[in-house]
N, C-alpha and C positions, 0 to 999 in steps of 0.2 A: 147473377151477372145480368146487368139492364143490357137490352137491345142495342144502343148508343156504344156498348164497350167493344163490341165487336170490328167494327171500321179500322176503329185507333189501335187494335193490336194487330191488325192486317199491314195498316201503315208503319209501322213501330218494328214488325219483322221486315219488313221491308227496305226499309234503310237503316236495320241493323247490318243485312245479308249485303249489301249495296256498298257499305262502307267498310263490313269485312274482305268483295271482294276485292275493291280499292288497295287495301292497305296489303294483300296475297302480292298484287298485279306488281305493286311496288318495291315490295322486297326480291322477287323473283329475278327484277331486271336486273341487278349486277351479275347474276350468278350466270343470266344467257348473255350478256355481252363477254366472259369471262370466257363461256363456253362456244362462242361464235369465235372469238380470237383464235381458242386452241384447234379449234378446227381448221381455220384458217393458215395458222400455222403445220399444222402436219398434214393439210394437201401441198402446201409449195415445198416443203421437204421432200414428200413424196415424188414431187414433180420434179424437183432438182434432180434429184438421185435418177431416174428413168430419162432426163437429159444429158447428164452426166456420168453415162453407162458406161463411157470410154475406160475414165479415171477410175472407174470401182469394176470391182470381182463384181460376176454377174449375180447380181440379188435377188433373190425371188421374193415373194409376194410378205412372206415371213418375215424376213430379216428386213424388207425395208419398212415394214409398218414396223416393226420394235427400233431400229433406228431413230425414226418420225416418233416414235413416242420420247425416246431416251431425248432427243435435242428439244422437244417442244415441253417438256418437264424440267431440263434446264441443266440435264444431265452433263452435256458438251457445252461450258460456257465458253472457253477457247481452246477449243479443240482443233487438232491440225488432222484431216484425213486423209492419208495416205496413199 
């Protein structure tokens, strides 16, 4: 190996690893806007349900996170709760 080959496989891993991390960064993003949404979704369930204490049996901590999970999975698409 000449002297000279050195640099170019320094550069060469270098914006291999540059361009792999690129194309990670980009695939990743649907999956965290997917996963910002459903969070989003199941604190304002949560938060309904602890506003709306009147209208429900009292819930505890249990039953309203598997709630917030069942409506935010798509479990309740028109559901009437009683």
């Amino acid at each position: 190996m000449s002297p000279h080959k050195g640099p170019n496989i320094i550069k060469y891993c270098v914006i291999t690893s540059t361009f792999s991390l690129v194309l990670i960064t980009f695939s990743i993003l649907p999956i965290s806007k997917k996963a910002f949404k459903w969070n989003r979704c199941f604190n304002n369930v949560i938060e309904s349900v602890r506003e709306n204490g009147d209208n429900f049996e009292k819930f505890d901590l249990i039953k309203e996170k598997t709630l917030a999970v069942a409506i935010c999975n798509g479990a309740f698409l028109n559901a009437i709760i009683k």
